[in-house]
C-alpha positions as a printed NumPy array, in Angstrom:
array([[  0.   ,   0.   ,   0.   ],
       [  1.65 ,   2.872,  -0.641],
       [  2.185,   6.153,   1.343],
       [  0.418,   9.405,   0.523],
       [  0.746,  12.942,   1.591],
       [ -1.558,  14.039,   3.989],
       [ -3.21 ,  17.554,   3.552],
       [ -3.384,  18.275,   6.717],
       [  0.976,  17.611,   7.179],
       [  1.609,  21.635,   6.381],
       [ -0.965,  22.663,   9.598],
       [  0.871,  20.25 ,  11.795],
       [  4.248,  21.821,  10.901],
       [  2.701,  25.106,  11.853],
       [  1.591,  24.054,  15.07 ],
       [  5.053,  22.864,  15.922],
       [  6.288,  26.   ,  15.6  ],
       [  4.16 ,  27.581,  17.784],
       [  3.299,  24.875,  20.258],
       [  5.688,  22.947,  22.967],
       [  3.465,  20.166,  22.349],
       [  0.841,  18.763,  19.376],
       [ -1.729,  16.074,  19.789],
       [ -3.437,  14.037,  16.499],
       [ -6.338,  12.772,  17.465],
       [ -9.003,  10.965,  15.208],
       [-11.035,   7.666,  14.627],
       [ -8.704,   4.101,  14.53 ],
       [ -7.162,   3.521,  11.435],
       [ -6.997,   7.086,   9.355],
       [ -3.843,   6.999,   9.621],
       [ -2.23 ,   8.824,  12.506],
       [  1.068,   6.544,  12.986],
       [  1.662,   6.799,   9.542],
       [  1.4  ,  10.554,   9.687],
       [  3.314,  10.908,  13.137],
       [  6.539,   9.268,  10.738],
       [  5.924,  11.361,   8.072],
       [  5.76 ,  14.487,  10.005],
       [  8.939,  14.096,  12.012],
       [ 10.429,  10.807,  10.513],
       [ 13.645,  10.887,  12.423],
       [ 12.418,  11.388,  15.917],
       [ 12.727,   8.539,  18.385],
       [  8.512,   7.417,  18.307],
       [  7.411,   5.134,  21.09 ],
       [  3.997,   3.528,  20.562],
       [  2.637,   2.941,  23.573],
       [  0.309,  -0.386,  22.647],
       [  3.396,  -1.82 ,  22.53 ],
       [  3.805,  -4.058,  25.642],
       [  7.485,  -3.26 ,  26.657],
       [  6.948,   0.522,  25.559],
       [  4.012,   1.283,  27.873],
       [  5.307,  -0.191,  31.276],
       [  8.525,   1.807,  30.477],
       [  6.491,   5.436,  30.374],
       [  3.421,   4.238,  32.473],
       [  5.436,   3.095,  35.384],
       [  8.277,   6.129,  35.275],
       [  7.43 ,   8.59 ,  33.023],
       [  9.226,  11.601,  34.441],
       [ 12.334,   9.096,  34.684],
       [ 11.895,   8.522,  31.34 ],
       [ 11.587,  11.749,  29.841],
       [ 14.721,  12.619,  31.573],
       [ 16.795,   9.585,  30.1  ],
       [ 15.57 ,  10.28 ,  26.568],
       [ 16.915,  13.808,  26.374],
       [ 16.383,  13.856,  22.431],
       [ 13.742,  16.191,  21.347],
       [ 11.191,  16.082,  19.773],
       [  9.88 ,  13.346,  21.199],
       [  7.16 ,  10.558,  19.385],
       [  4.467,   8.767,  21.45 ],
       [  1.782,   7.038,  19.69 ],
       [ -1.457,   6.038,  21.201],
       [ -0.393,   8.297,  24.134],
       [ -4.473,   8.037,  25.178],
       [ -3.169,   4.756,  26.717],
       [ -1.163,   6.133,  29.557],
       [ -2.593,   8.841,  31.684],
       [  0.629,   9.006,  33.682],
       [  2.628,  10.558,  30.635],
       [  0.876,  14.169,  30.726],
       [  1.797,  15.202,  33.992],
       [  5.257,  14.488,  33.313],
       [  4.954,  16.274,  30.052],
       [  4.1  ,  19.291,  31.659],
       [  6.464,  19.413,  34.241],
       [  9.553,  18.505,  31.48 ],
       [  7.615,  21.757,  28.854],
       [  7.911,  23.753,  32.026],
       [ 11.363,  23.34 ,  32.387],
       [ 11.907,  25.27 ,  28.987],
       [  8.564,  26.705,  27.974],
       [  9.849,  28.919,  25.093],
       [ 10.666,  26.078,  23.331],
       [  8.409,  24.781,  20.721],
       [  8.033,  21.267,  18.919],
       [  9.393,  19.119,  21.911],
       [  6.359,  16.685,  21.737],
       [  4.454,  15.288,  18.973],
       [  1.619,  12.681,  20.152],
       [ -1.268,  10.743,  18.464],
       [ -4.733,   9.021,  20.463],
       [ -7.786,   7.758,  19.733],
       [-10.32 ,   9.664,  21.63 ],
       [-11.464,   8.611,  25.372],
       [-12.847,  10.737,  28.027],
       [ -9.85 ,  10.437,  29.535],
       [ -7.475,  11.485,  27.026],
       [ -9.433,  14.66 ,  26.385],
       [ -9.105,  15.058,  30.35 ],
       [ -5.404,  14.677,  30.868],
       [ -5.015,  16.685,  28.181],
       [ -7.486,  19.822,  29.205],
       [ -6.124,  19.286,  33.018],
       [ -2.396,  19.262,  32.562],
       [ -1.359,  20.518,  29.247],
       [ -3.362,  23.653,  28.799],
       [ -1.962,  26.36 ,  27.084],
       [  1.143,  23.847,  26.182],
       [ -0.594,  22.083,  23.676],
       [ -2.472,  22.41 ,  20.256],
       [ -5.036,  19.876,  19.125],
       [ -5.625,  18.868,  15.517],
       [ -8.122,  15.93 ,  14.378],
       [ -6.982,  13.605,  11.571],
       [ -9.735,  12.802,   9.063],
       [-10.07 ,  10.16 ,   6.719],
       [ -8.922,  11.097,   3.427],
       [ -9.771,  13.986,   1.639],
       [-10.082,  14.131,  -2.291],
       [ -7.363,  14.982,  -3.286],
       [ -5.481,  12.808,  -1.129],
       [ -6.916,   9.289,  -2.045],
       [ -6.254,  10.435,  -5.507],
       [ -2.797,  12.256,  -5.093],
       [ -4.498,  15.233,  -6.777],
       [ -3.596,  18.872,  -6.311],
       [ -5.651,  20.855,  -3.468],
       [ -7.711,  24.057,  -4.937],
       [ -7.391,  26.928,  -3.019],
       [-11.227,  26.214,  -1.886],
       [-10.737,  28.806,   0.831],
       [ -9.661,  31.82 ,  -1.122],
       [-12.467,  30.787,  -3.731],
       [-15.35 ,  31.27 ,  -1.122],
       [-13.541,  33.983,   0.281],
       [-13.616,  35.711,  -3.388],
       [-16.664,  34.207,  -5.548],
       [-15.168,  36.1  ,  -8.606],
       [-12.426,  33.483,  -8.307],
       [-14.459,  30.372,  -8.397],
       [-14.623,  30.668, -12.17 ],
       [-10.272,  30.393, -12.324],
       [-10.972,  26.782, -10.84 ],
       [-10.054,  23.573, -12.904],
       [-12.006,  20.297, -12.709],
       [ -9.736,  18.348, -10.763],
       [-11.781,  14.852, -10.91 ],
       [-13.779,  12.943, -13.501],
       [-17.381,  11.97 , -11.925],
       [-16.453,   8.051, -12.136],
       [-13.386,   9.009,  -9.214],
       [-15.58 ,  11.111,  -7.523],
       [-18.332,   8.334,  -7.567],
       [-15.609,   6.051,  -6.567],
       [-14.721,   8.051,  -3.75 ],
       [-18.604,   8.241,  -2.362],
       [-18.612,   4.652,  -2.875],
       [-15.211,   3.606,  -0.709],
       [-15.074,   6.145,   1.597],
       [-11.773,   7.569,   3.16 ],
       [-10.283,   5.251,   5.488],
       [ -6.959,   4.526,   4.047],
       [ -6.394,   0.798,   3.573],
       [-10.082,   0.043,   2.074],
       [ -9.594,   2.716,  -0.464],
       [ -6.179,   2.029,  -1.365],
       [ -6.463,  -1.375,  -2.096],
       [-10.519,  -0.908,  -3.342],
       [ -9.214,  -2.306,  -6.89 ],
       [ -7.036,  -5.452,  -5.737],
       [-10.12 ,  -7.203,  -4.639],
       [-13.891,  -6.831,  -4.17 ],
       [-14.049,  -8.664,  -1.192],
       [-11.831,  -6.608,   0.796],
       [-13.574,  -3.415,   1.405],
       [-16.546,  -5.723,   3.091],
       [-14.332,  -8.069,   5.302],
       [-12.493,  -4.697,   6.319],
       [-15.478,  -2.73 ,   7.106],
       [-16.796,  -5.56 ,   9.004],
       [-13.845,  -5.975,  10.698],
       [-13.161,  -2.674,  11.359],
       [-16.447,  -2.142,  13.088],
       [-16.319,  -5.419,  15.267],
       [-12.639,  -3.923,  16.746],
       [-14.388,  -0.924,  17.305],
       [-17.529,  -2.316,  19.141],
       [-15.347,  -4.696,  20.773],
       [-11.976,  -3.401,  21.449],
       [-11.986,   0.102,  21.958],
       [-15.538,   0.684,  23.149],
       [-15.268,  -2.107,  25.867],
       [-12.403,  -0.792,  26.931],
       [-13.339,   2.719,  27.185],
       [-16.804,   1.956,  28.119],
       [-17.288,  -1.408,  30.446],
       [-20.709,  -1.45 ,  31.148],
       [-22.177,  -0.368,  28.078],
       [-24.815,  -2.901,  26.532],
       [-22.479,  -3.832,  23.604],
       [-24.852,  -5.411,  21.517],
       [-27.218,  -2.622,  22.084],
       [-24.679,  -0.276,  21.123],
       [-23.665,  -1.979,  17.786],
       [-27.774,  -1.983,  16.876],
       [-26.973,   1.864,  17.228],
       [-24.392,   2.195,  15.104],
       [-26.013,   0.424,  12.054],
       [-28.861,   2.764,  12.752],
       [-27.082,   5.51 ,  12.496],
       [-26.292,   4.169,   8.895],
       [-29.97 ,   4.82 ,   7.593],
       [-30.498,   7.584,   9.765],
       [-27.731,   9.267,   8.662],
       [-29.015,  12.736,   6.783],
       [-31.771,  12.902,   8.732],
       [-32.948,  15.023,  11.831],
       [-32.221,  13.067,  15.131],
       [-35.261,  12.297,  16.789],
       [-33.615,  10.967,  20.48 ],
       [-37.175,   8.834,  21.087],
       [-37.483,   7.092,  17.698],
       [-33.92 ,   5.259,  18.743],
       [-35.047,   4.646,  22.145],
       [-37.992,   3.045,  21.124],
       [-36.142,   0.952,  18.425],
       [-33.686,  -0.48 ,  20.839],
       [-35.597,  -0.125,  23.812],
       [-33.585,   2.   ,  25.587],
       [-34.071,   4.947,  27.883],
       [-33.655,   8.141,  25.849],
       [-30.68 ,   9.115,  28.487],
       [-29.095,   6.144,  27.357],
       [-29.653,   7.272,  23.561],
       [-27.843,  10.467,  24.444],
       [-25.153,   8.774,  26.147],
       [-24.914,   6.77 ,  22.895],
       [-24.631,  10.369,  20.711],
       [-22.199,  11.372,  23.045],
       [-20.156,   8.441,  22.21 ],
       [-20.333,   7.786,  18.342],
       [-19.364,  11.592,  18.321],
       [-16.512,  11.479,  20.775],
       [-14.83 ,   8.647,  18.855],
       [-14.979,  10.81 ,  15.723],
       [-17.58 ,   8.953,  13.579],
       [-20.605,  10.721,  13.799],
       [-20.874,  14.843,  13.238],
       [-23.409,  15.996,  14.214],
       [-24.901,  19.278,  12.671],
       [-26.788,  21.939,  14.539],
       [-29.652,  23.936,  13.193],
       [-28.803,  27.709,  12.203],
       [-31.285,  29.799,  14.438],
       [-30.041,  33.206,  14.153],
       [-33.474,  34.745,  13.901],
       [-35.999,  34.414,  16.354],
       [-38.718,  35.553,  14.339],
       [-38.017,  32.32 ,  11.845],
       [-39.663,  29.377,  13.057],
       [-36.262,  26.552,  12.473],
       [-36.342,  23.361,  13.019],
       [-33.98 ,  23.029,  16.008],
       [-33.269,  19.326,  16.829],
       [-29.627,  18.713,  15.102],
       [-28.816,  16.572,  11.839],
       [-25.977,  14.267,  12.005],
       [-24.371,  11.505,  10.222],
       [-22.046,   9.082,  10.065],
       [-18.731,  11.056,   8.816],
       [-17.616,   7.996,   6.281],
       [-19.599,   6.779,   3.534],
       [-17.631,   3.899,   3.533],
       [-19.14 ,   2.315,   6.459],
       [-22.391,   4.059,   5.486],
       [-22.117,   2.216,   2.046],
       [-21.119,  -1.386,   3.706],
       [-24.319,  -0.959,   6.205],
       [-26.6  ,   0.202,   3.897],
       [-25.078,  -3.022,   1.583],
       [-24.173,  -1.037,  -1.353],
       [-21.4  ,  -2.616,  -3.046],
       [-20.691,  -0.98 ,  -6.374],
       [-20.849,   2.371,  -8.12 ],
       [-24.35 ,   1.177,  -9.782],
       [-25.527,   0.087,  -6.242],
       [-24.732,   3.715,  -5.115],
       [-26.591,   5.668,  -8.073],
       [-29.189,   3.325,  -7.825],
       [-29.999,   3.897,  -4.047],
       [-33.249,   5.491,  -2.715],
       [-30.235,   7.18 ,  -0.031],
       [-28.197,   8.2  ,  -2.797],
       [-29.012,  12.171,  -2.721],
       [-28.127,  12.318,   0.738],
       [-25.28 ,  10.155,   0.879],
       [-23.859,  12.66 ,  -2.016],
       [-24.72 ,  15.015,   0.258],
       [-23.112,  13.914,   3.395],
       [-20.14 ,  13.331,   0.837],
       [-19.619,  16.871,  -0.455],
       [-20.361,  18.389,   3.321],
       [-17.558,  16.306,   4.64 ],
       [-14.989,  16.77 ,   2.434],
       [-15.555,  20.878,   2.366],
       [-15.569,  20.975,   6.127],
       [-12.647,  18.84 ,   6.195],
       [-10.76 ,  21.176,   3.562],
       [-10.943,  24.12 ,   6.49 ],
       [-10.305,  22.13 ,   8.949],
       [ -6.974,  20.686,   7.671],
       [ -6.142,  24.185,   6.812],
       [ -6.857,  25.624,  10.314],
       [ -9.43 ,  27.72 ,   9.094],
       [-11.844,  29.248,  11.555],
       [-15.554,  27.814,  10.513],
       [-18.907,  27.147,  11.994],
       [-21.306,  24.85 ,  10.297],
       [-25.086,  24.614,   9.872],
       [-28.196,  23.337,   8.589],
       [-31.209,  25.311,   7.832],
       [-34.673,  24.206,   7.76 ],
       [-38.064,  25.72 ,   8.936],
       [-41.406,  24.342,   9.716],
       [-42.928,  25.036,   6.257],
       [-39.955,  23.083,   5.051],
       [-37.742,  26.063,   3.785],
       [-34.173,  23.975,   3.568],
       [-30.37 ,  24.553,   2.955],
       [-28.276,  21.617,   3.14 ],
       [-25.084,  23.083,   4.75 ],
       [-24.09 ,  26.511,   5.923],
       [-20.879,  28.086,   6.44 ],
       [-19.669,  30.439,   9.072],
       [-16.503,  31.372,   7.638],
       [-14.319,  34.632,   8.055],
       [-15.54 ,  35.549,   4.197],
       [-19.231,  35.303,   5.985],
       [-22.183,  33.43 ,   5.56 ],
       [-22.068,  31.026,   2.899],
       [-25.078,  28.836,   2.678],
       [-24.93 ,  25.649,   0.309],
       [-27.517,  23.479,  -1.724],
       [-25.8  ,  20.29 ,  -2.487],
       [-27.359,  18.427,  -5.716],
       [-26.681,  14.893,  -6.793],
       [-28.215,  15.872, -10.608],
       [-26.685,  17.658, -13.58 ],
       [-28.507,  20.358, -13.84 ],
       [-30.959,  22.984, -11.05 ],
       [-33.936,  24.479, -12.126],
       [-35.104,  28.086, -10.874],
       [-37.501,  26.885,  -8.58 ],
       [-35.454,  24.535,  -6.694],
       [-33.511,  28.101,  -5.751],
       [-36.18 ,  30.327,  -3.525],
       [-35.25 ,  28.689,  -0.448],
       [-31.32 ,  29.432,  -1.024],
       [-32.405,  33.633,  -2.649],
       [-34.341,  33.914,   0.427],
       [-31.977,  32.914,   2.919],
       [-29.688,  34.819,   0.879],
       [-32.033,  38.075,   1.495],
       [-32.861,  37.854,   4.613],
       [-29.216,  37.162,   6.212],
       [-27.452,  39.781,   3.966],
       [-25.38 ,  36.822,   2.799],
       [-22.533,  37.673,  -0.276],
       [-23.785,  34.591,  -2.542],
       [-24.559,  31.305,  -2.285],
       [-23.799,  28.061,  -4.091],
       [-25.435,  25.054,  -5.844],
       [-23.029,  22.271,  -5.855],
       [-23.878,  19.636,  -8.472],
       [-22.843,  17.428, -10.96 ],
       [-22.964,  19.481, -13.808],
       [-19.953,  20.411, -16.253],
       [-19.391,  24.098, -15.684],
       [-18.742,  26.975, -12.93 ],
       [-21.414,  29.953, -13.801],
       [-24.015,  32.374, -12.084],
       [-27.452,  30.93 , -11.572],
       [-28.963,  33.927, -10.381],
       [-27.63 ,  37.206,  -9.216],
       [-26.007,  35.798,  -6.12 ],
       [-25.925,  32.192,  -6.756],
       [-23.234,  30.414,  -8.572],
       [-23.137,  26.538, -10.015],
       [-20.11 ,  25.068,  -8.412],
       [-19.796,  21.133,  -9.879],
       [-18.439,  18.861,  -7.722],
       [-15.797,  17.964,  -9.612],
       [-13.761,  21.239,  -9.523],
       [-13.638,  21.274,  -5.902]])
């Protein structure tokens, strides 16, 4: 399988230039150990799943830190050992001014987040590692998406940078790494990994983290969350389902969103007047394990699929809010909808201002399918707003809407 640049590598650099101390965190298997090497490949890195590793920092961390005097410093998996922050601190304190010392990677766990917001504050940045974006799982050149939105003028200096049968690809696979890298050696594979992948999670790392969850209850949840995905949560529709308390439902949210597969989307309710819709959207953050749930195995599967439009759209939201993200851009996103059913797919909060965004899976958008979009437009002073689609070409629908196809993002 081979190695590919992460997008997100440049921010990281940044940060460890202005930080004593980084932490990647993000779901198992996108990729962080691979990035930790790539980022800083001749640093001493000590994985702490490793047996002989852990009970060497665990046991004496502050001991340790002093006998390995090289900096920076590598620990993988760091979520394992709550021991090693303290003795982080106390090692940054000893020379606060300088920068880079420690790069770590974790899954998330309560207690991660913890150590990290009780002993390292104000010597640490956070960053969260997504599965791939775009241009990554295609080794494709980034657009300068930010700049665009910042400027609408400029969208029309953008180049398609995909064909739609590698964008349809991408829906299809998802962004995990390994799956989509090797998606073309054999059919099988993406299933058996999926599968596989979600057993370890279910299994692994949530009985670990969590002992006394209801596993089996908790796995019904997550394949829920695979049709429901899109949608506006409605907490006592999955209680009911798996017969649950709706605390326990919200314990479950809390969860699937803390171990960075589910985002969940909050409804923009800026004006009082408006009657919105204010119970969140969410959705699982890979179509990968959307697709494998949902058992859609090929491109004609996907196109095919009554779930299709808002799998697309869970697609192109992802990957946009990921493309800030990486870049370290400031951003706040939305959904919009109102009780006479008045509804924008995804809204940006973004330095530029508001941007809100109707995401098509067609070719083409007739006028009428706009009024929602002209009046939200309106009535929040917003400087444009986009259709994103699968048509051919960037140009002006209206006065203050542009066509934006997917495939020149």
């Amino acid at each position: 399988m081979s190695i590919l640049k992460r997008n997100i590598s440049k921010s990281i650099d940044y940060l460890l230039n202005q930080f004593p101390c980084v932490v990647i965190l993000g779901a198992r298997q996108v990729g962080k150990s691979t990035l930790l090497k790539q980022i800083l490949p001749n640093a001493p890195c000590f994985d702490l799943e490793r047996e002989d590793y852990f009970q060497r920092i665990n046991t004496e961390p502050e001991l340790f830190l002093q006998e390995e005097t090289e900096r920076p410093l590598v620990f993988d998996e760091a979520q394992t050992s709550s021991a090693l922050f303290k003795a982080l601190r106390i090692n940054i304190d000893k020379n606060r001014n300088q920068n880079g010392q420690f790069l770590l990677s974790g899954s998330s766990s309560p207690q991660l987040l913890k150590n990290i917001s009780e002993t390292l504050a104000g010597r640490v940045a956070i960053v969260e590692l997504e599965p791939f974006q775009w241009q990554e799982g295609l080794e494709k050149n980034s657009p300068d998406l930010i700049a665009a939105f910042s400027q609408p003028e400029r969208l029309k200096s953008l180049q398609p940078n995909f064909d739609k049968r590698e964008l349809l690809e991408l829906c299809l696979y998802g962004g995990y790494p390994e799956p989509f890298l090797k998606r073309h050696n054999d059919q099988k594979y993406f299933r058996l990994w999926m599968e596989n992948y979600i057993k370890t999670y279910v299994e692994r790392d949530i009985r670990a983290l969590f002992p006394r969850l209801q596993l089996e209850t908790y796995k019904r949840f997550i394949q829920m969350l695979a049709y429901a995905s899109g949608d506006i949560i409605n907490i006592s529709n999955f209680a009911r389902s798996l017969d649950v308390s709706q605390s326990t439902v919200k314990n479950y949210f809390n969860i699937v969103e803390g171990t960075f597969l589910w985002r969940q989307m909050p409804s923009y309710q800026k004006n009082a007047l408006k009657r919105a819709v204010k119970m969140p959207k969410g959705y699982l953050r890979d179509t990968g394990i959307i697709n494998y749930f949902l058992r859609i195995r090929t491109s004609n599967d996907l196109k095919s699929h009554p779930q299709f439009g808002k799998i697309w759209e869970i697609f192109i939201s992802e990957q946009i809010i990921r493309h800030f993200k990486n870049n370290l851009e400031e951003i706040k996103y939305y959904y919009y909808r109102t009780q006479q059913q008045a509804e924008i797919d995804l809204i940006l909060e973004t330095q530029a201002g508001l941007i809100p965004i109707e995401i098509k899976s067609g070719f083409s958008t007739l006028k009428r399918q706009l009024q929602s979009l002209e009046k939200f437009i309106e009535e929040y002073n917003c400087p444009y707003g986009l259709v994103i689609n699968n048509g051919d070409e960037v140009f002006k629908l209206s006065q203050n809407i542009y066509q934006l196809p997917a495939i020149y993002l």
